[in-house]
C-alpha positions, 0 to 999 in steps of 0.5 A, a space after each residue: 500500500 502507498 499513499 501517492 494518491 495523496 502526496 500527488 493531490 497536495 501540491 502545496 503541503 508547505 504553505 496555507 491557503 489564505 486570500 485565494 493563493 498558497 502563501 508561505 509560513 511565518 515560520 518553518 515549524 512543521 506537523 508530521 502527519 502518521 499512517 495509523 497501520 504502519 505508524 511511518 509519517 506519509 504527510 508533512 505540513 505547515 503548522 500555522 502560528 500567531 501571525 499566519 492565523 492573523 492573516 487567513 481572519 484579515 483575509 475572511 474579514 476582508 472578503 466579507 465586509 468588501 468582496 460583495 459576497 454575502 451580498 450574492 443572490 443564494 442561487 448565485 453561491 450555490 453555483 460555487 458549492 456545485 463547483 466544489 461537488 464536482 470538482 470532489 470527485 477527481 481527488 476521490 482517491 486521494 481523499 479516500 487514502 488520507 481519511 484511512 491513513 490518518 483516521 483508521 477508517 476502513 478504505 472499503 467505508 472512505 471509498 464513497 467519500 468523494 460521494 458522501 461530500 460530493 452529495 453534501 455540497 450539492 444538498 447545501 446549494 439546492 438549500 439555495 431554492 428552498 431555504 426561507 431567506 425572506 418572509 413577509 410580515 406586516 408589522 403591529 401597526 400595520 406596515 409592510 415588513 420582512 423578516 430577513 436572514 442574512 449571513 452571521 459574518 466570519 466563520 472559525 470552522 474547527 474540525 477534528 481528526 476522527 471523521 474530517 471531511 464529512 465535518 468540513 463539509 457540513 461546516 463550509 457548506 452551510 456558511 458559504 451557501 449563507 453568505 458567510 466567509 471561512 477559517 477552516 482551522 484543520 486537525 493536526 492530526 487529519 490535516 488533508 482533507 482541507 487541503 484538497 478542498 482548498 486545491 477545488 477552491 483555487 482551481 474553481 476561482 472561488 472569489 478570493 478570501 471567501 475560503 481560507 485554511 490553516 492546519 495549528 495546534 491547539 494554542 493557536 486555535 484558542 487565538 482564533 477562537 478569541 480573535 475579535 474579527 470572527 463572528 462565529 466559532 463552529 467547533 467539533 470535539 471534545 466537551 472539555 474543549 468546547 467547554 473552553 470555547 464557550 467560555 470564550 465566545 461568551 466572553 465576547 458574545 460571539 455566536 457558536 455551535 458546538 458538537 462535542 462528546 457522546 456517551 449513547 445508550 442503548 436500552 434492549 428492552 424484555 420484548 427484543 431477541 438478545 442475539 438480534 440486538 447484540 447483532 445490531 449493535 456489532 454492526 455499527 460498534 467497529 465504524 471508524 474503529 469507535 471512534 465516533 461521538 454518537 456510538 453505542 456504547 452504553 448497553 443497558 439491559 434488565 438484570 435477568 438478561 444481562 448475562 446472556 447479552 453479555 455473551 452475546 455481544 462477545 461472541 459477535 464483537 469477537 468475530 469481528 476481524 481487525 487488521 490492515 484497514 487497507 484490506 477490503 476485507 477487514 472490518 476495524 481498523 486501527 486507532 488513529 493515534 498512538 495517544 488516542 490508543 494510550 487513551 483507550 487504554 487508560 480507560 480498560 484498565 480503570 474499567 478492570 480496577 473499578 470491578 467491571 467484568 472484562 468478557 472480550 478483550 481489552 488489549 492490543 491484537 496478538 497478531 499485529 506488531 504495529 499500528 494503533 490497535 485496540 481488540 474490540 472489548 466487552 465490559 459486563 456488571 458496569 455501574 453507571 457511576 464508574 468511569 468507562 460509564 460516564 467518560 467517552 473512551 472513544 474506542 471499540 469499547 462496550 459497557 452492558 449495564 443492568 438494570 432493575 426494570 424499564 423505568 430504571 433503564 431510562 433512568 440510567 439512560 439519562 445519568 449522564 452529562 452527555 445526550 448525543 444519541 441513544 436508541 431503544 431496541 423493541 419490537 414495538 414502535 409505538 413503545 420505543 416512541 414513548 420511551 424515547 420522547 423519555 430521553 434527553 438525546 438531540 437523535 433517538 433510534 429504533 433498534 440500533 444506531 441510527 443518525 441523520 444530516 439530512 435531518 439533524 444532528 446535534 446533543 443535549 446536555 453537554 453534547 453541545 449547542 446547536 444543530 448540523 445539517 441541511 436547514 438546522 445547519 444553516 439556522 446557525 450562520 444566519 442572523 435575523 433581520 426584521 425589516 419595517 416599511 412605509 410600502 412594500 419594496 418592488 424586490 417583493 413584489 
């Protein structure tokens, strides 16, 4: 396996895209950037300081308030957004390579990549037609009147490592179809996906400052978080740093959306056949080896069939063959970092030492030597009070928690400060309904893990603010403006 796919599509992996060109760093500090199955760097990039990160804002910033941008008809910018959609396509080997080398993703799931945010850009432009930019009013004392939504400003788009495409484009989409200017501030650690969306950006003509990317680490991320030209932060990550963003944005009112951790429960009800739902929950547990926000991994289930559950979901996890996620045949991968598999580590020997019953794994695979892999793990007997219970691993790792009966299961299910997602495995509809309108969750699925974009995505609690994709996506980069007349303009009309 090589990853020329990638080194060729990123002609430009020394500089940053600011202002509609590639420019040089302020300085020579570098990211090395690792293949998470042979831990060898196949991507070297820039790393943005202080003044680069002033730059790329200067260069939204002026876009905005001079380019006449947020001024464009929407149809007019869904013209650039179906440009970006097709210009995707040619770089679909190279987007698919990067996201398994970087992330761990299986290549046989980042083969339709090029699809999936072909397909995200263009819903984003048909939003063009559709979406309520304007709506007549009339006034209290009887005036003609618009409620208008107009573009929040400059956008901060913060994406992480574990799914980064998917994310930049439900981020950029949104902004630039509302009128909005970007920052896209990319992931140590997942750097390329950014990169070849500014390759499209360049190659179509995006007007010039409308798109810019810079890859930082975290302390110069914080500088655009606090930067007094950003309008707008949208962030995906963990809640201890959203948590941190927050309390920025609120410090200086700045608008924010934030899609943070999970920690999702789902509750096999007495009606629902064990061997089924432990089938339905292994077919989605190894996506992107665990490391999802929105993952299963709060299984809780009435005590009388805890055990057999527990030996379900062992048996079927434990077939699941992990190796080269290269492999069309392979179906998990590795871990995306060296840290991130410490991390998980760290959590299954807590799990252990606070009394949980190890049933599957809990270690590195024997038969691999390299890579970041954890074997996909079974805990039985948890209480919703211990640590692998209450903080997101981030892993193939499972928690089968019992409980007394029904109303204890949904209490359970909503001790927690997370509310992400959560789904009821029953065979009766109208009971998972009511259950789930029980559960503080932003999604709740029927007998298994179960999302939508389309529709929306967002959390509860501390899973974050806001929502993402198509119309509640685009909610949060507008601003709404009521507009009063002394008689209806003629553009009304």
């Amino acid at each position: 396996m090589t990853l020329t796919s990638v080194k060729e599509a990123i002609r430009h992996p020394d500089k940053f895209f600011i202002g509609g060109d590639w420019v040089d760093p302020s300085s020579d500090a570098v990211i090395e950037v690792k293949d998470s199955y042979s831990e060898e760097v196949f991507l070297t990039v820039a790393a943005a300081q202080r003044a680069d990160m002033d730059r790329a804002v200067a260069a939204a910033r002026r876009a905005f308030d001079t380019s006449g941008w947020p001024l464009l008809a929407p149809a007019e910018r869904a013209v650039w957004l179906r440009k970006i959609a097709a210009a995707w396509e040619k770089r679909a080997d190279a987007a698919a390579d990067s996201w398994t080398a970087e992330s761990g993703v299986l290549r046989s799931m980042s083969a339709y990549n090029h699809v999936m945010l072909s397909g995200i850009f263009n819903k984003y432009a048909d939003l063009a037609d559709s979406f309520a930019w304007q709506t007549k009013h009339v006034s209290e004392d009887g005036l003609p009147a618009l409620l208008v939504k107009e573009a929040v400003g400059v956008v901060a788009a913060i994406i992480p490592w574990n799914a980064p495409a998917m994310l930049m484009a439900h981020k950029v989409g949104p902004a630039l179809i509302a009128g909005c200017t970007v920052v896209l501030k990319l992931s140590p650690e997942a750097p390329s996906c950014g990169y070849l969306l500014a390759e499209i950006c360049q190659e179509i003509g995006l007007p010039a400052g409308v798109f810019n990317v810079v890859t930082a680490d975290r302390e110069v991320s914080e500088q655009l978080v606090r930067h007094p030209d950003i309008d707008k932060v949208s962030f995906t990550g963990s809640t201890v740093a959203g948590r941190k963003i927050a309390s920025i944005c609120g410090d200086r009112i700045a608008r924010c959306t934030l899609e943070l951790g999970g920690k999702s429960p789902g509750i096999v009800l007495d009606d629902y056949d064990v061997a089924t739902a432990a089938a339905k929950i292994t077919a989605f547990a190894p996506l992107m080896s665990g490391q999802v926000c929105s993952s299963l991994t709060r299984i809780i289930v009435t005590e009388k069939r805890h055990d057999d559950l527990v030996e379900a979901l062992s048996s079927a996890f434990g077939s699941i063959k992990v190796d080269n996620p290269f492999d069309m045949t392979t179906q998990m991968g590795p871990l995306a970092s060296e840290i991130q598999r410490e991390r998980v580590e760290g959590y299954i020997a807590k799990g252990k030492a606070d009394g949980a019953k190890l049933a599957l794994g809990g270690g590195r695979p024997k038969h691999l030597n390299h890579g970041y892999f954890i074997e996909p793990t079974v805990f039985g007997g948890v209480d919703n009070s211990w640590t692998i219970a209450r903080e997101e691993i981030f892993g193939p790792v499972l928690s089968v928690i019992p409980a007394r009966d029904e109303e204890h299961a949904i209490e359970i299910a909503n001790d927690t400060i997370y509310g992400l997602n959560a789904s009821i495995f029953t065979n009766d509809s109208d009971k998972a309904y009511a259950l789930g309108r029980k559960i503080r969750s932003g999604t709740v699925g029927q007998n298994g893990f179960k999302s939508d974009f389309g529709i929306a995505f967002g959390g509860f609690k501390q899973s974050g603010l806001g929502r993402e994709g198509t119309v509640e996506g685009i909610h949060s980069y507008v601003e709404s403006k009521t507009m009063i007349f002394d008689q209806e303009p003629s553009q009304t009309k």
